[in-house]
GUSE-468007 format. One record per residue (C-alpha): residue number from 1; x negated, y, z. Coordinates in Angstrom, 2 decimals, padded with zeros to 5 digits. Layout:
BEGIN
{NUM; {X; Y; Z}}
...
//
This chain:
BEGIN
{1; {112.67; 070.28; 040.77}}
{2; {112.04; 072.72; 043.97}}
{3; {109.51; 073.18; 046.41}}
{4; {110.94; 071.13; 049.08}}
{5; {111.69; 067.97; 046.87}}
{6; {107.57; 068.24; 045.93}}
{7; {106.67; 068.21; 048.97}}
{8; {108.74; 065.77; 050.08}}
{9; {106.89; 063.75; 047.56}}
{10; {103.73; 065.03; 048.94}}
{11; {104.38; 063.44; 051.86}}
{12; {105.65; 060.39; 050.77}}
{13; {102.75; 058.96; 048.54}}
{14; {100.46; 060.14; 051.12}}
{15; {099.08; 062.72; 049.42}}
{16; {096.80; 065.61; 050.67}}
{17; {097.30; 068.66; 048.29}}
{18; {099.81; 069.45; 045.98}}
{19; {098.61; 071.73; 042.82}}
{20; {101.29; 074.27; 040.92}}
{21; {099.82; 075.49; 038.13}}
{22; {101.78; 077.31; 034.70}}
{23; {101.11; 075.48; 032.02}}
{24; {100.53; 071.80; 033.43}}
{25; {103.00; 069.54; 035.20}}
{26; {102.30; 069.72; 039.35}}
{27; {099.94; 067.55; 040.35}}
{28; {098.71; 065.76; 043.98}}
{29; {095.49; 065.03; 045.56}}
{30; {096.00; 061.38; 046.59}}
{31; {092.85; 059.54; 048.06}}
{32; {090.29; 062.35; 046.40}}
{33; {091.91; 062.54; 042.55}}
{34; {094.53; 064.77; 041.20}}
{35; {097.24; 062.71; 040.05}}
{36; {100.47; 063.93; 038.28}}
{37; {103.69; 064.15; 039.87}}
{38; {105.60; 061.13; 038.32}}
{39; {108.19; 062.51; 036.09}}
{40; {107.19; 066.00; 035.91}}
{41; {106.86; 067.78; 033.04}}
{42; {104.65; 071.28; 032.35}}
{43; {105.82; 074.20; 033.91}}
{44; {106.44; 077.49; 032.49}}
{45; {104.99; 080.67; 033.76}}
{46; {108.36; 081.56; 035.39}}
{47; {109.01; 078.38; 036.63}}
{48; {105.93; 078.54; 037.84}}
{49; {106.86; 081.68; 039.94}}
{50; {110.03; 080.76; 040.82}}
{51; {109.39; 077.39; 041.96}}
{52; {106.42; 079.05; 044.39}}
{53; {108.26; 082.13; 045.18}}
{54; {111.42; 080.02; 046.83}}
{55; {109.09; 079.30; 049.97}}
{56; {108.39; 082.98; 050.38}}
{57; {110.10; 085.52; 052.69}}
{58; {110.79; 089.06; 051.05}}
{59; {108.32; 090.22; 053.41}}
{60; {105.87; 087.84; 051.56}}
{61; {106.70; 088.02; 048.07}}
{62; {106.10; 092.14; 048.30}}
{63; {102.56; 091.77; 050.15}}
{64; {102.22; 089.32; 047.55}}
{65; {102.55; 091.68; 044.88}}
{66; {102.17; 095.21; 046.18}}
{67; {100.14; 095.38; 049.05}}
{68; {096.88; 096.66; 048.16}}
{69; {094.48; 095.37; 050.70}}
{70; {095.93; 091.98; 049.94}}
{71; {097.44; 092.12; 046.48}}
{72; {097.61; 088.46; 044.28}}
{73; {096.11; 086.38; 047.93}}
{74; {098.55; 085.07; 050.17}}
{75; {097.91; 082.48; 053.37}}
{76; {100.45; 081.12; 055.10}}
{77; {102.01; 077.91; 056.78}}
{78; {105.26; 076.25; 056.13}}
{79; {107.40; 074.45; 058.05}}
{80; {109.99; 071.34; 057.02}}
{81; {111.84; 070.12; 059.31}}
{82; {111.89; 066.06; 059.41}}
{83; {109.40; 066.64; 056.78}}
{84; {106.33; 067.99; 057.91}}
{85; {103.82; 071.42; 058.19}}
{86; {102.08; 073.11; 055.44}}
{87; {099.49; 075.65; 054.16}}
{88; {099.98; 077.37; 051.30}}
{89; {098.25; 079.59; 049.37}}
{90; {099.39; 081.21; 046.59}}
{91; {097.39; 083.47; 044.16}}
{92; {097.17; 083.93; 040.18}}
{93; {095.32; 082.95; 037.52}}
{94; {095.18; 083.73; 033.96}}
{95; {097.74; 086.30; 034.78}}
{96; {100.42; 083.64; 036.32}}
{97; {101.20; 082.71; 039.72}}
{98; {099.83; 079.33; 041.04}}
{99; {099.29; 077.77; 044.57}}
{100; {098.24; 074.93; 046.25}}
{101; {099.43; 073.56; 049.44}}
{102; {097.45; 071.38; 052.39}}
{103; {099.86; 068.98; 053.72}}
{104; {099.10; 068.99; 057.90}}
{105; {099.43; 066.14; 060.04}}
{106; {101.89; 066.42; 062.48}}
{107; {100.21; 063.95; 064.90}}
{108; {096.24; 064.69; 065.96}}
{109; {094.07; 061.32; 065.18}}
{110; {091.65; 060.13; 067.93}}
{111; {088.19; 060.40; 067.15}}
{112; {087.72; 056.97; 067.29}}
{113; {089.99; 056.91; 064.20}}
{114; {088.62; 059.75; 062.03}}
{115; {085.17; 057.12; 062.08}}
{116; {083.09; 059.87; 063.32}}
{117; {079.49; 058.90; 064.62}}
{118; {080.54; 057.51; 068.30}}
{119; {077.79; 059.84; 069.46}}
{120; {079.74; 063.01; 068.78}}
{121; {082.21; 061.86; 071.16}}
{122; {080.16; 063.40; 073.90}}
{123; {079.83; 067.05; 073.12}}
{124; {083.66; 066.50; 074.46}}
{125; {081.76; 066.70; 077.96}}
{126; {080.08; 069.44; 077.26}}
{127; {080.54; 072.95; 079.25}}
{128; {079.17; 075.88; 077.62}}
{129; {077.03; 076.80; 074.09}}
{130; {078.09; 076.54; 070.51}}
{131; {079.23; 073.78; 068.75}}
{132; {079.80; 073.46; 064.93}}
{133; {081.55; 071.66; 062.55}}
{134; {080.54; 072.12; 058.68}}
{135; {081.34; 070.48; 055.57}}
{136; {082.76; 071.98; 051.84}}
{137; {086.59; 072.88; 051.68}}
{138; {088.41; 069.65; 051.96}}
{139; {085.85; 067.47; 054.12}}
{140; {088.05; 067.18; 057.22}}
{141; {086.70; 069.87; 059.38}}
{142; {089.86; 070.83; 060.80}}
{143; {091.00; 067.27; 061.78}}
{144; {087.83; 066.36; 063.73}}
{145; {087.96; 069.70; 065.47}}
{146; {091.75; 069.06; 066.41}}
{147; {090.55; 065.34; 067.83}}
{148; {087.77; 066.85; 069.94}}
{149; {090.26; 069.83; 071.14}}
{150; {092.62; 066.85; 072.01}}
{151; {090.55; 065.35; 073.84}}
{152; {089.28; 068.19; 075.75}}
{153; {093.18; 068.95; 076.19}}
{154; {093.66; 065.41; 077.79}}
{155; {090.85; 065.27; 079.89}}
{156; {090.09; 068.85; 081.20}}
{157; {091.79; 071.47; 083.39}}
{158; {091.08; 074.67; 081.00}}
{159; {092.32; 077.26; 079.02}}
{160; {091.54; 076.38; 075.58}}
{161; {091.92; 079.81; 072.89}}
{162; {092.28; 078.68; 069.37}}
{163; {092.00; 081.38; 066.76}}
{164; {093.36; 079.99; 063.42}}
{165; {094.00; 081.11; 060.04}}
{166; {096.70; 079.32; 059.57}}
{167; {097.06; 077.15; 062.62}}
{168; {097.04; 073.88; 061.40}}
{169; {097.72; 071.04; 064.03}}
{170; {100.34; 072.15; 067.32}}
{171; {098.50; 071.67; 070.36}}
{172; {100.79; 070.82; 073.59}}
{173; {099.71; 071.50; 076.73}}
{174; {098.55; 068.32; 078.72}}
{175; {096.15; 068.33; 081.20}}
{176; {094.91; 072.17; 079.89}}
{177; {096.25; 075.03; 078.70}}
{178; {096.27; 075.78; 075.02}}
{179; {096.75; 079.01; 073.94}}
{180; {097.29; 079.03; 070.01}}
{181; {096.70; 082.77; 067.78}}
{182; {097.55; 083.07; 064.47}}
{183; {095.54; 085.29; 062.14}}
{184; {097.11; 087.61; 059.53}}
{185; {099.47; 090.49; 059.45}}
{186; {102.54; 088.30; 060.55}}
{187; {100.35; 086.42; 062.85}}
{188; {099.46; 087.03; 066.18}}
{189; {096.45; 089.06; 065.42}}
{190; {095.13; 090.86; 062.79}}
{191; {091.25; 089.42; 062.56}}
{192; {089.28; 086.73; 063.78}}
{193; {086.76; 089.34; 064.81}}
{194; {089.60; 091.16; 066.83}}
{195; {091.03; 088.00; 068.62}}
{196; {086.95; 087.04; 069.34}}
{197; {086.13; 090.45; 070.89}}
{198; {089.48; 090.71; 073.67}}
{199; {089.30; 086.88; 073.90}}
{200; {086.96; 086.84; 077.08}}
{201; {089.86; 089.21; 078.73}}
{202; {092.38; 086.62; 078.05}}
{203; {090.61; 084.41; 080.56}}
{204; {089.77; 081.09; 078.15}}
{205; {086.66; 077.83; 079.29}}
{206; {087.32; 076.70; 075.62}}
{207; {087.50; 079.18; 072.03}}
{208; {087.93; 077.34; 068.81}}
{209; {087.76; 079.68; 066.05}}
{210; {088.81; 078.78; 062.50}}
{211; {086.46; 080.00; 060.50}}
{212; {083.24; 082.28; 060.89}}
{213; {083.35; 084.11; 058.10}}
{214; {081.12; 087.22; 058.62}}
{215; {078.47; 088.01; 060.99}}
{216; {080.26; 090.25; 063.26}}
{217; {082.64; 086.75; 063.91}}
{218; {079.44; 084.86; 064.29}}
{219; {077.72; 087.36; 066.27}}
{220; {080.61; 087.68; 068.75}}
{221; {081.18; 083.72; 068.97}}
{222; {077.32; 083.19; 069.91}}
{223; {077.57; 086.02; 072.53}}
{224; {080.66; 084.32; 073.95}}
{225; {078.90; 080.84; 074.29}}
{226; {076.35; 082.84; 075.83}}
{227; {078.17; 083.93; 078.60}}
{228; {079.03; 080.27; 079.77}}
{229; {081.73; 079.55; 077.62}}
{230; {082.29; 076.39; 075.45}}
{231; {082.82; 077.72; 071.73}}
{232; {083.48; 075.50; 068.63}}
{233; {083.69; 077.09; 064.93}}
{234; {083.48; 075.96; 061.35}}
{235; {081.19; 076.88; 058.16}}
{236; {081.31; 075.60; 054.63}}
{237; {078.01; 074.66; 054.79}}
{238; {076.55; 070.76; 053.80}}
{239; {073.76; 069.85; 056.36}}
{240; {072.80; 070.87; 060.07}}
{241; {069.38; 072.63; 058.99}}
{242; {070.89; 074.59; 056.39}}
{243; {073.87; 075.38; 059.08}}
{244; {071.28; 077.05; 061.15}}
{245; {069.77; 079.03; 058.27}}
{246; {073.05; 080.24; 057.46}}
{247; {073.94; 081.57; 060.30}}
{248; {070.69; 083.88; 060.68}}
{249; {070.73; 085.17; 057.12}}
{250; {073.98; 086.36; 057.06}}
{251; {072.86; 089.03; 059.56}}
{252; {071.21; 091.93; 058.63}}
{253; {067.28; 091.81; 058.84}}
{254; {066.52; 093.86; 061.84}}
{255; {069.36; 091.62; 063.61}}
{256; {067.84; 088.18; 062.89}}
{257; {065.34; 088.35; 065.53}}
{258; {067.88; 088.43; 068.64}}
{259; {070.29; 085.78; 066.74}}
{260; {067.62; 083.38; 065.99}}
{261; {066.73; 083.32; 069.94}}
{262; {070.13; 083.73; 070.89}}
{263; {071.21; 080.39; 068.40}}
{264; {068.01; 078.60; 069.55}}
{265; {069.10; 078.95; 073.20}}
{266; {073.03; 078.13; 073.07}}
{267; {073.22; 076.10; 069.94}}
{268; {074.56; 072.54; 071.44}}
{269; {075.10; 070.53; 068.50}}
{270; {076.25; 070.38; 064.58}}
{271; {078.58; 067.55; 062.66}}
{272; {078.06; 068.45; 059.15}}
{273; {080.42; 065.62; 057.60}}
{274; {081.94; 065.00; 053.99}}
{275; {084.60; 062.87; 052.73}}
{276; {084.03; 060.35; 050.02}}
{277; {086.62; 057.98; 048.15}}
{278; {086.03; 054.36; 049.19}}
{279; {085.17; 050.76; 047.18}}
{280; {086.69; 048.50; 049.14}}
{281; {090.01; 049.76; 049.46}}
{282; {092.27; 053.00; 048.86}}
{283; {091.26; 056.18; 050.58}}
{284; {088.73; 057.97; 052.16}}
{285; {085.69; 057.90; 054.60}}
{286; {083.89; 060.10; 056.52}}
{287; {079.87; 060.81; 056.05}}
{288; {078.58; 062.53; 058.89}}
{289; {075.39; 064.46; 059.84}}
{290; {074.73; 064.58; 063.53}}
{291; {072.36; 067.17; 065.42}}
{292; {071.81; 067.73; 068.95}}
{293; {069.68; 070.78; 070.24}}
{294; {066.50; 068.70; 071.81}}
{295; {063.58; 070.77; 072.57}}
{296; {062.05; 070.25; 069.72}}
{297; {064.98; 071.41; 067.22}}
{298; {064.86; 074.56; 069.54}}
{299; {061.33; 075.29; 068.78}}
{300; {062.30; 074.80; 065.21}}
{301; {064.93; 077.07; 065.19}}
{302; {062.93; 079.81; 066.83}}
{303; {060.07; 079.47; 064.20}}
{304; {062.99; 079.30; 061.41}}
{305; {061.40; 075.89; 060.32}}
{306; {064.07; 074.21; 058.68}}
{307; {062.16; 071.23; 057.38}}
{308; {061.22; 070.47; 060.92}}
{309; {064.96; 071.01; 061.95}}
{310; {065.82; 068.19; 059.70}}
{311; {062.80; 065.61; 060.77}}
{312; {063.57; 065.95; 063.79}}
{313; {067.19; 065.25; 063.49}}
{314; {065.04; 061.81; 061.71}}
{315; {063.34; 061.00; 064.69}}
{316; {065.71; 061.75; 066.88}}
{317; {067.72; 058.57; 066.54}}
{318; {067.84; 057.35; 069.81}}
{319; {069.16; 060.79; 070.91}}
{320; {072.64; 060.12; 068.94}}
{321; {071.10; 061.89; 065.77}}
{322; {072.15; 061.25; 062.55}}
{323; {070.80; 062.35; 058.67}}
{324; {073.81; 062.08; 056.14}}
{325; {071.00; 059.88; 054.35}}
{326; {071.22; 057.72; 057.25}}
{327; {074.59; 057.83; 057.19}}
{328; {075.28; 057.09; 053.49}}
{329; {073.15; 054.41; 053.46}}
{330; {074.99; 052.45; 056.43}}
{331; {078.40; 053.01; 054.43}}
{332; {076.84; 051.31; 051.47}}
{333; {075.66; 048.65; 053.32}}
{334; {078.96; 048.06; 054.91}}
{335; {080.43; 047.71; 051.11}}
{336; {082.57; 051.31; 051.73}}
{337; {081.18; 053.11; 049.46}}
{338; {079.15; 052.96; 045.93}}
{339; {075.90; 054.23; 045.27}}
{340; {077.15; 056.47; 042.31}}
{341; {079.24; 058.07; 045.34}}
{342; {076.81; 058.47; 047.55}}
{343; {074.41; 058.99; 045.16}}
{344; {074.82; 063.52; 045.00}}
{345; {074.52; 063.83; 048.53}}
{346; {071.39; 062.09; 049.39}}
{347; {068.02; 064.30; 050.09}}
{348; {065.33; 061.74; 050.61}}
{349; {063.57; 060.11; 047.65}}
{350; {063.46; 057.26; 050.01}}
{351; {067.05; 056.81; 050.38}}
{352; {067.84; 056.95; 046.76}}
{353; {065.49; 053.88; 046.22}}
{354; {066.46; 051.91; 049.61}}
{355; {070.40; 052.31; 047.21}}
{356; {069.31; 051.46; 043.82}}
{357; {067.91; 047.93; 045.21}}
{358; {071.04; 047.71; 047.31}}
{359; {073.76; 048.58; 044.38}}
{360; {074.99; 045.37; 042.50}}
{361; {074.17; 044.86; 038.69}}
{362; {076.34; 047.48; 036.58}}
{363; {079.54; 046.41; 035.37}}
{364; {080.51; 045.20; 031.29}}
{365; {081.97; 048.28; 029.14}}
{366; {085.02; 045.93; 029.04}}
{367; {085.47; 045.45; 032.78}}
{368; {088.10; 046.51; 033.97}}
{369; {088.00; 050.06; 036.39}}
{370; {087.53; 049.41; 040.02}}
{371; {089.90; 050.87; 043.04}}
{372; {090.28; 054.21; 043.05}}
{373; {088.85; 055.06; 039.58}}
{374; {089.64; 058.14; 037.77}}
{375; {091.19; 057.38; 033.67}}
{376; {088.62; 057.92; 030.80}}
{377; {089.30; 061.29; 028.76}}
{378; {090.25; 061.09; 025.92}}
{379; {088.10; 061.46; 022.73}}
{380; {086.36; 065.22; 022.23}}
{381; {088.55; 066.47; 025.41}}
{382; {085.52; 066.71; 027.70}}
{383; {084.16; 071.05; 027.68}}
{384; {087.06; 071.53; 025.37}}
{385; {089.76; 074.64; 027.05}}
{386; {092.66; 074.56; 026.16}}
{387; {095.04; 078.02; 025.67}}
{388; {098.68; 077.77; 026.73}}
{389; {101.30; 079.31; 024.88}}
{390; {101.64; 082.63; 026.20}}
{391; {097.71; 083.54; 026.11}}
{392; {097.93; 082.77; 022.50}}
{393; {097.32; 085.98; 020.41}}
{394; {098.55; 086.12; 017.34}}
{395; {095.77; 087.92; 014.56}}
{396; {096.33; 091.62; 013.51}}
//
């Protein structure tokens, strides 16, 4: 077993993550469960370190383990050739070395394929403000973001600046230019914040950044869509209204005056989306949220009402809005998904009721498990940790 054969395996069941962990046998994600690899058998802690450490440069393995601004964290992409890209990231745990790996598509889907609302399609059009893409780790931010940069690259004479950490899907240059930066100290800057604050000298219509992780990122991003350019970012956040009270509390109190007018007045829209295993067939579908700055979300954002944020994203329907209630509810009506799936994500009261009358009498204890579901455990397992080998101490 090596590193290349696993993910070669990755690959070819069509798997999205691949898990290395001492003590348990490596395992993929495949269609939102982890599944072991077929034939694998637990791992030691030095296999477990020298199974992760063959995809590492020296340069890597010694920040890896000595550096002490980045000590135990690692980031990086991989490369296979005929194979595919990766991200890895390696850290430890329990003492031992582990990492998982994010298996990145080589070709960028359409939007029209990802099954995004059809009314995001047009903040592709737009030409300056702030638009965001949220959702947990794992929900597919990064492949909608890549469609909508492809299509901006297709259909509009620009620089685009992507600021990445790692860069994920290869832009080529079609009808724009795309100018890729890699973040990290063998990248091809050091910081998000320092590519954000000399990217308006390097000329760019279009800035995608990767991540905005602190409020000096998010700070610089909303002054940059402020001075006419078009600039997309990500947060791990789960809804539109809480997007927008995200942003403004992570800034220092006698800061969140200016921000809140500043976001009020460039925000352009937010696609706060998740990705839930389907019932009618093997894999995944997307659940998106929907908001478009109207005048009245504006108003709301300036007077930090958050409830009003969200009914008017309710009312505004006919505007290309969508709730992820909303949303939900149309996959389970379209037989993708199953209440019990949809079932943690919904707000409204409303909504949970509108899917209990929908949802089909409950299945026989002896029926047999649907697509998709995940094996019973076994008998007393559930809350139950269990110590491998080498944490065992042996009584004085």
């Amino acid at each position: 077993m090596d590193i290349d054969s696993l993910l070669q395996y990755l690959i070819q069941r069509g798997g999205s993550d691949l898990h290395i962990l001492a003590g348990l046998p490596p395992a993929i994600r495949l269609h939102g469960h982890l599944v072991p690899v077929e034939g694998a058998r637990s791992l030691s802690p030095d296999e477990t370190k020298d199974l992760v450490y063959k995809a590492l440069t020296h340069l890597q393995i010694e920040k890896f383990e000595n550096d002490p601004a980045a000590r135990n964290e690692l980031d990086f992409a991989h490369s296979i050739h005929g194979v595919g890209r990766f991200r890895f990231n390696v850290h430890r745990q329990r003492g031992t070395v582990a990492a998982v790996v994010r298996a990145l598509a080589t070709k960028i889907p359409s939007l029209e394929s990802l099954g995004v609302p059809p009314s995001v399609w047009p903040l592709c059009d737009v030409k300056k403000g702030l638009i965001l893409v949220t959702g947990p780790t794992g929900s597919g931010k990064s492949t909608t973001l890549a469609a909508i940069v492809d299509r901006l690259n297709e259909t509009r004479a620009d620089h685009i600046l992507t600021i990445e950490d790692p860069i994920e899907y290869l832009h080529h240059s079609k009808k724009a230019y795309v100018t890729q930066r890699e973040v990290g100290d063998a990248g091809d800057t050091l910081s998000f914040k320092n590519a954000l604050k000399y990217a308006l000298r390097q000329d760019p219509d279009i800035i995608l950044v990767g991540e905005m992780r602190d409020y000096e990122t998010i700070g610089i991003a909303v002054t940059s869509s402020e001075t006419g350019h078009l600039v997309f970012g990500t947060l791990h956040t789960s809804s539109a209204s809480q997007t927008v009270g995200r942003i403004i509390d992570v800034f220092p109190t006698d800061q969140q005056a200016q921000i809140t007018v500043q976001v009020a007045q460039n925000l352009v829209g937010v696609v706060s989306q998740i990705l839930l295993p389907r019932c009618d067939e093997r894999g995944r579908v997307v659940a998106c949220e929907v908001m478009k700055c109207n005048a009245a979300i504006r108003n709301n954002i300036r007077s930090n009402n958050i409830d009003g944020i969200y009914q008017a994203i309710q009312t505004g329907s006919q505007e290309g809005m969508v709730t992820m209630d909303a949303s939900l509810l149309a996959l389970l009506k379209e037989g993708k998904i199953d209440h019990e799936t949809a079932r943690p994500h919904v707000r409204d009261d409303v909504t949970h009721r509108q899917m209990r009358e929908m949802a089909p009498p409950a299945r026989s204890a002896t029926a047999p498990p649907g697509n998709g579901s995940v094996p019973a455990e076994p008998a007393g397992a559930r809350g139950r940790a269990v110590v491998p080998p080498w944490e065992k101490r042996t009584p004085a």
